[in-house]
C-alpha positions as CSV (number, residue, x, y, z in Angstrom):
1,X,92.6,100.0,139.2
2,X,93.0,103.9,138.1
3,X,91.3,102.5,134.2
4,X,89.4,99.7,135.3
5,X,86.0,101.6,134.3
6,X,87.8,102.4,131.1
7,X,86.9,103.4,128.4
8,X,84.0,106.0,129.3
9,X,80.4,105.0,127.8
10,X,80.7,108.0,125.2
11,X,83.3,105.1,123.2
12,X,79.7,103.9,122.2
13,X,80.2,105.9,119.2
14,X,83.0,103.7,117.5
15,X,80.1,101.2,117.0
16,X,78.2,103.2,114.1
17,X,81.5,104.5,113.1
18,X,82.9,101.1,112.5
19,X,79.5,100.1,110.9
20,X,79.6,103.6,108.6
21,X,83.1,102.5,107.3
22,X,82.1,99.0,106.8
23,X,78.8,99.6,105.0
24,X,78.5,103.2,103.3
25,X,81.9,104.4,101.1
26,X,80.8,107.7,101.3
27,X,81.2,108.2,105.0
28,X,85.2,107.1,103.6
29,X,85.3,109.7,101.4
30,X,84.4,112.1,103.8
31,X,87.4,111.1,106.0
32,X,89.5,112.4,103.6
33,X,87.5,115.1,102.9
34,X,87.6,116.3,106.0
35,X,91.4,116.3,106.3
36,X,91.6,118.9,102.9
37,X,90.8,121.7,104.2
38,X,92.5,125.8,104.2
39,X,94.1,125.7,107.4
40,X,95.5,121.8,106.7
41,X,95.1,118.8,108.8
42,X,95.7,120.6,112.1
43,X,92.0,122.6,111.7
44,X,88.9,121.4,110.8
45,X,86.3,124.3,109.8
46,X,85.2,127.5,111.0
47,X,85.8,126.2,114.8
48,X,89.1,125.4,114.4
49,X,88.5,122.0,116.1
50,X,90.9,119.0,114.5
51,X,89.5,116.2,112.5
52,X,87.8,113.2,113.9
53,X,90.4,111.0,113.0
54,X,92.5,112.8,115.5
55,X,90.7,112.5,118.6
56,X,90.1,108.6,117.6
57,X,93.7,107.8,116.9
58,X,94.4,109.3,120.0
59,X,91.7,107.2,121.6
60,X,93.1,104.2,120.1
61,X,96.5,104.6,121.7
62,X,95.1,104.4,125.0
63,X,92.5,101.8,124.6
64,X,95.6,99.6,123.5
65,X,97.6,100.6,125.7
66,X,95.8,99.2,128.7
67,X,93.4,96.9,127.0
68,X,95.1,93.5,128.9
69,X,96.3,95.2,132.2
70,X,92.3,96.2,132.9
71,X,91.6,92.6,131.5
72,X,87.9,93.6,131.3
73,X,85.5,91.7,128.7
74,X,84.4,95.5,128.3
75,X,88.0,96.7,128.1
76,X,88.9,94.6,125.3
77,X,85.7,94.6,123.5
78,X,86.2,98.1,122.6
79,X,90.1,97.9,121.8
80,X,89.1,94.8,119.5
81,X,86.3,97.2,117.5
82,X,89.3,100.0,117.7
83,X,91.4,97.8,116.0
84,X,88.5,96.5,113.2
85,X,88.2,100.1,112.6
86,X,91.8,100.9,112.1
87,X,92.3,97.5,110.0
88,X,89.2,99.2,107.9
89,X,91.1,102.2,107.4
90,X,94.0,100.6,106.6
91,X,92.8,98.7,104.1
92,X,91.7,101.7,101.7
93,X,94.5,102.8,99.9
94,X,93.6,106.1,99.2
95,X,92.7,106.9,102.7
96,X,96.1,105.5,103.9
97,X,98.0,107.4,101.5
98,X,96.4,110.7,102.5
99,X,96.7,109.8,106.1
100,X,100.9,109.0,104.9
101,X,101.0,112.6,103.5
102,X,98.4,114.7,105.8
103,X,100.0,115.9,108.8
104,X,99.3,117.1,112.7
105,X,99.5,117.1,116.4
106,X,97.8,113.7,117.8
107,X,98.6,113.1,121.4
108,X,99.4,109.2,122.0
109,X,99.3,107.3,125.1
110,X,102.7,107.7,127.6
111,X,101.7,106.1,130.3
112,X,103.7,102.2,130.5
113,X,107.0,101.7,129.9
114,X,108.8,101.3,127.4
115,X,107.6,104.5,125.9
116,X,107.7,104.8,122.3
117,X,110.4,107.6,121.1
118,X,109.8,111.7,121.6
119,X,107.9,112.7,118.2
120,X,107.5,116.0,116.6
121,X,104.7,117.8,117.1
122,X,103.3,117.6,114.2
123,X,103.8,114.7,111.7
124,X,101.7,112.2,109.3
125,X,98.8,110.8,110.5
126,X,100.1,107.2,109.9
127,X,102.6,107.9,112.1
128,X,100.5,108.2,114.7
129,X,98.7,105.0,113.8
130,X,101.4,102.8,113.5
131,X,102.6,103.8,116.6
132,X,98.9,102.5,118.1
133,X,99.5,98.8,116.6
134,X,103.2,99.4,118.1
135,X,101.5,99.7,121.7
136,X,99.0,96.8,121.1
137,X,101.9,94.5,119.9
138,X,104.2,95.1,122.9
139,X,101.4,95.8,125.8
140,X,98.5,93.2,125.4
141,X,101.2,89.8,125.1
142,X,99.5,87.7,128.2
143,X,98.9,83.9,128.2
144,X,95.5,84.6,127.1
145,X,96.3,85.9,123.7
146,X,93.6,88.3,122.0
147,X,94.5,86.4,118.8
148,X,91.6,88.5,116.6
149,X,93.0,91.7,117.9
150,X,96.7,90.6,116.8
151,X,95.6,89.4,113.4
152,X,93.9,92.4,112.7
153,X,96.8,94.4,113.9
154,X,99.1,92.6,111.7
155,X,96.7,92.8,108.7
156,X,96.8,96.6,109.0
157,X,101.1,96.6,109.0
158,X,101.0,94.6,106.1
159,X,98.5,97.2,104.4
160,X,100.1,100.2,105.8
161,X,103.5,98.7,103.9
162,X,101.5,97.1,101.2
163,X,100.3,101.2,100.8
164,X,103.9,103.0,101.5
165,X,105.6,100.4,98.7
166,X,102.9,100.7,95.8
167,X,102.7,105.0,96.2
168,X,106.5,104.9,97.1
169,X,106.2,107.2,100.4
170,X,109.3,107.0,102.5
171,X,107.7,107.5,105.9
172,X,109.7,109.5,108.7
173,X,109.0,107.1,111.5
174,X,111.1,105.5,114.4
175,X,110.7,101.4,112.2
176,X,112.8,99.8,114.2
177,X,110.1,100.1,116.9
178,X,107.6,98.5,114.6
179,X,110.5,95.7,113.6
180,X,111.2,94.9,117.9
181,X,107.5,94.6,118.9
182,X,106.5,92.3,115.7
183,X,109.8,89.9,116.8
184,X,108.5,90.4,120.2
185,X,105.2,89.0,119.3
186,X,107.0,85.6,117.5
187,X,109.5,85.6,120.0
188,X,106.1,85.2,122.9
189,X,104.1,82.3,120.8
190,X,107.6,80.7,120.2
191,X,108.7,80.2,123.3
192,X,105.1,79.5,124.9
193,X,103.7,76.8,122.4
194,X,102.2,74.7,124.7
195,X,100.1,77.4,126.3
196,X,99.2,79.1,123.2
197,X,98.4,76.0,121.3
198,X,95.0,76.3,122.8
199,X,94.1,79.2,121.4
200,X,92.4,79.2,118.0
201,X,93.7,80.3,115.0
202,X,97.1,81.4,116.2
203,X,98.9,79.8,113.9
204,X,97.3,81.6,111.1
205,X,98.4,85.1,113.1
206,X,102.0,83.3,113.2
207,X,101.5,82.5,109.1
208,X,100.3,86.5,109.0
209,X,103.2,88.1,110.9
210,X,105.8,86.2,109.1
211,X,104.4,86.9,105.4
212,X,104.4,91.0,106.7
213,X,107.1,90.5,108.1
214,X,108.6,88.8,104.7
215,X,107.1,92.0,102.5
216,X,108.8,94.7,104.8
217,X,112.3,92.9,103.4
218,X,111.2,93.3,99.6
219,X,110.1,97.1,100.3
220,X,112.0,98.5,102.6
221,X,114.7,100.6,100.4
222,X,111.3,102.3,99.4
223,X,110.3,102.3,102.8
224,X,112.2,104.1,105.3
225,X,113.7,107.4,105.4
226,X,117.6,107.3,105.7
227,X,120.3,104.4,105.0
228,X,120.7,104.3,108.6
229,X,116.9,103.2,108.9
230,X,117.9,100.3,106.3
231,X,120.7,99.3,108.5
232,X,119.0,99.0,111.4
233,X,116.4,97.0,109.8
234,X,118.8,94.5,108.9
235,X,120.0,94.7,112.5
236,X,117.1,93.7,113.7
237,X,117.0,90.8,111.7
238,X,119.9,89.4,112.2
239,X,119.7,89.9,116.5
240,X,116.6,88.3,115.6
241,X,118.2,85.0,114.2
242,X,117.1,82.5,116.7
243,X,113.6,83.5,116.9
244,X,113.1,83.4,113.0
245,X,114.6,79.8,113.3
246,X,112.4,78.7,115.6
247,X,109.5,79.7,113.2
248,X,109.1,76.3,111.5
249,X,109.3,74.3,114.7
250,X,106.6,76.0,116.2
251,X,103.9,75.6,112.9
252,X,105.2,72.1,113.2
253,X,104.2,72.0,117.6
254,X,100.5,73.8,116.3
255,X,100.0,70.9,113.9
256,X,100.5,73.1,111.1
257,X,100.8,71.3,107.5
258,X,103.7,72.2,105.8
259,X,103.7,71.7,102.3
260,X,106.6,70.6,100.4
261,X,107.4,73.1,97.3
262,X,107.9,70.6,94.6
263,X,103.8,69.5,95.7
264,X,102.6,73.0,94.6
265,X,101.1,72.9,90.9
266,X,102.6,75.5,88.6
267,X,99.8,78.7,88.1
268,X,97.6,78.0,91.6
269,X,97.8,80.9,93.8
270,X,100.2,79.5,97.4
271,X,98.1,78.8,100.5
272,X,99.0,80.8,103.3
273,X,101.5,77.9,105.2
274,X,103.3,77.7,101.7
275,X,103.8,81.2,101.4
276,X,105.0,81.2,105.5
277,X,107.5,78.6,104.8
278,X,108.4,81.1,102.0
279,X,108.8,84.0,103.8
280,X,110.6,82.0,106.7
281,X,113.1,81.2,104.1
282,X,113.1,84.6,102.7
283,X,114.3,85.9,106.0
284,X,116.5,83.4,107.1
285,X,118.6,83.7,103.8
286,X,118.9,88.1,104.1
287,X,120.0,87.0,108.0
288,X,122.7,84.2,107.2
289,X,123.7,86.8,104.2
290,X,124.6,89.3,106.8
291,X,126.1,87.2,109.7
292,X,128.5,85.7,107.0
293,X,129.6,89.3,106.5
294,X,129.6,90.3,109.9
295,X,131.1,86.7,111.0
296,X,134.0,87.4,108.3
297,X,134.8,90.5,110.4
298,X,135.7,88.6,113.7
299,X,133.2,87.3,116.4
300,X,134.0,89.8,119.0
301,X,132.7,92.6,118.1
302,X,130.7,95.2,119.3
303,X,127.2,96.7,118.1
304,X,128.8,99.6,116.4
305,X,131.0,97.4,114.5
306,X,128.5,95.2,113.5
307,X,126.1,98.5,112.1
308,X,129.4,100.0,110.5
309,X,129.4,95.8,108.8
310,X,125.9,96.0,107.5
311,X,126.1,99.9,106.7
312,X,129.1,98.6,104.5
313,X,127.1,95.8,102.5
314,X,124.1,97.3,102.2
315,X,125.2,101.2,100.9
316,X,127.6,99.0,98.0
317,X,125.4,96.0,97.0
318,X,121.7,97.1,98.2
319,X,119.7,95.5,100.8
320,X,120.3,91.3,99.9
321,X,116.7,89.5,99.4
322,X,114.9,88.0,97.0
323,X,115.3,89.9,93.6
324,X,112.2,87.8,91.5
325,X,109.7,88.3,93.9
326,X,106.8,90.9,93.4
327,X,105.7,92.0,96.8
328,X,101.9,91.0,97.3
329,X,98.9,93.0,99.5
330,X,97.2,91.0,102.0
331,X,95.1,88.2,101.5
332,X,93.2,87.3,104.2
333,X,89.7,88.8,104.6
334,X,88.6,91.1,107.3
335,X,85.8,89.4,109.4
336,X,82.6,91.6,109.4
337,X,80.9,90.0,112.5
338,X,80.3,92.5,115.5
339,X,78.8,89.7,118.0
340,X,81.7,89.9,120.0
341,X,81.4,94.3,121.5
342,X,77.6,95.1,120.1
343,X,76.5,94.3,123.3
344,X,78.7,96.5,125.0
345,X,78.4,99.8,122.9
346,X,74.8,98.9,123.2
347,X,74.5,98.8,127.3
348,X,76.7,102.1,127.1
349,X,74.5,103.5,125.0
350,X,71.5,102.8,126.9
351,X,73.2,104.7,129.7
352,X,74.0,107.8,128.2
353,X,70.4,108.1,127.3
354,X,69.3,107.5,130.5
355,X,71.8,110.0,132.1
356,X,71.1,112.5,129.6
């Protein structure tokens, strides 16, 4: 009830911002401009006051935050055109890896449990962004799935990785957040087929999260921080065994065609359900890998003997996945139509002027 008016009508403004990145590459450029200046990231000019992206992420977090609980058309209108924007962003390397290496104080949303981790006060920018498509992944899971919120959300983790692999930035972030909510995410449409069968296009989001989720496994020793950020990586996939297995099964309840590999022609690019049932496979091998090793120590065992297991492997042989395969960007393209929130930023605009 407290944010059912949310957001206030000023959020017109992500319209022409989200048009300005789409349409003019300048306005990008300026972005990063803006974020090289003498006093750093933190300041912004002669007034001291911080960037834009600032005061956006920190927008963002909130809009996500309690985009389904308000469950307005309004309400998730806006968080949809927050999350075009940020998939917008994402999607420009450069601007990523500057956001990767600029720093600063961005306040993000607190206010439902469970509450991301205690942050520094100042760290990169793409921290603070991830942790926004963290809060949309765990917060907005309700039977009536915003399926074009969640692909775009997914499409900006597989850039943000796609980014951090290429440049080779190891990001100091809390990943294993990132890791739970997108096997939270599978771990919903899995086990509620029938009801989100309905819904359009999510198996393509299912195809989407499970390729991403397949590229964080070639990248992460480039990816995270510490070893003990690669072991609990390959934690999480492992405690995560039964809902990767359940993968296939639930393309096969959505009607999915899945394509045999010995029907692909050599030298034609994979379609996205061959390169799911790749990635499914992918995973599952790097998981039964690691319960072999972990099974080999016993069966009763607790979760510190099972870290100290995979802390073992991994530090002598390297993280176990598929050693041939280049790691690839995203494929699908961002859809440009704005039918869906113009209408909103438009009536909010109209009442600003008529207040001012």
């Amino acid at each position: 009830e407290l944010f059912k008016d949310q957001p206030i009508e000023a959020a017109a403004g992500l319209l022409p911002l989200y048009e300005l990145l789409q349409l003019n590459p300048v306005f990008t450029s300026v972005i990063v401009e803006s974020l090289t200046t003498e006093g750093g990231a933190s300041s912004s000019g002669p007034t001291n006051r911080p960037p834009m992206i600032f005061s956006f992420v920190s927008l963002a977090s909130y809009l996500f935050t309690h985009a389904s609980s308000v469950g307005t058309p309004r309400s998730l209108s806006y968080a949809n055109l927050t999350m075009r924007i940020i998939a917008l962003m994402t999607s420009d390397e450069p601007m990523t890896a500057k956001f990767a290496r600029e720093s600063g104080n961005i306040r993000i949303c607190r206010q439902r449990l469970p509450r991301l981790p205690e942050s520094p006060t100042s760290r990169p920018i793409l921290c603070s962004i991830l942790d926004c498509l963290v809060l949309w992944l765990r917060h907005n899971l309700h039977k009536k799935l915003e399926v074009s919120s969640y692909r775009s959300c997914i499409y900006s983790v597989h850039s943000i990785l796609w980014m951090l692999g290429r440049q080779r930035i190891r990001l100091e972030y809390h990943w294993e957040e990132l890791w739970k909510s997108i096997f939270l995410l599978l771990e919903f449409t899995s086990s509620r087929v029938d009801n989100v069968k309905v819904l359009g296009r999510v198996d393509e989001l299912i195809e989407e999260t499970l390729i991403a989720l397949e590229l964080a496994t070639l990248l992460a020793e480039r990816l995270v921080p510490t070893p003990e950020a690669l072991h609990q990586f390959v934690y999480e996939l492992v405690r995560s065994k039964d809902i990767v297995d359940r993968q296939l099964s639930t393309l096969t309840a959505l009607e999915v065609m899945i394509p045999s590999p010995s029907t692909q022609p050599r030298g034609v690019p994979l379609t996205i359900q061959a390169q799911a049932l790749r990635a499914i496979k992918t995973i599952q091998g790097i998981i039964t890998y690691y319960e072999g090793k972990i099974n080999e120590k016993g069966t009763e065992m607790e979760i510190g003997d099972v870290m100290n297991v995979i802390a073992t492997e991994v530090e002598r042989d390297g993280l176990q996945t598929a050693p041939d395969r280049e790691p690839e960007g995203p494929t699908r393209r961002l859809d440009s139509s704005s039918e869906g929130f113009v209408k909103w930023a438009c009536r909010d605009g109209l009442a600003l002027l008529s207040s001012a």
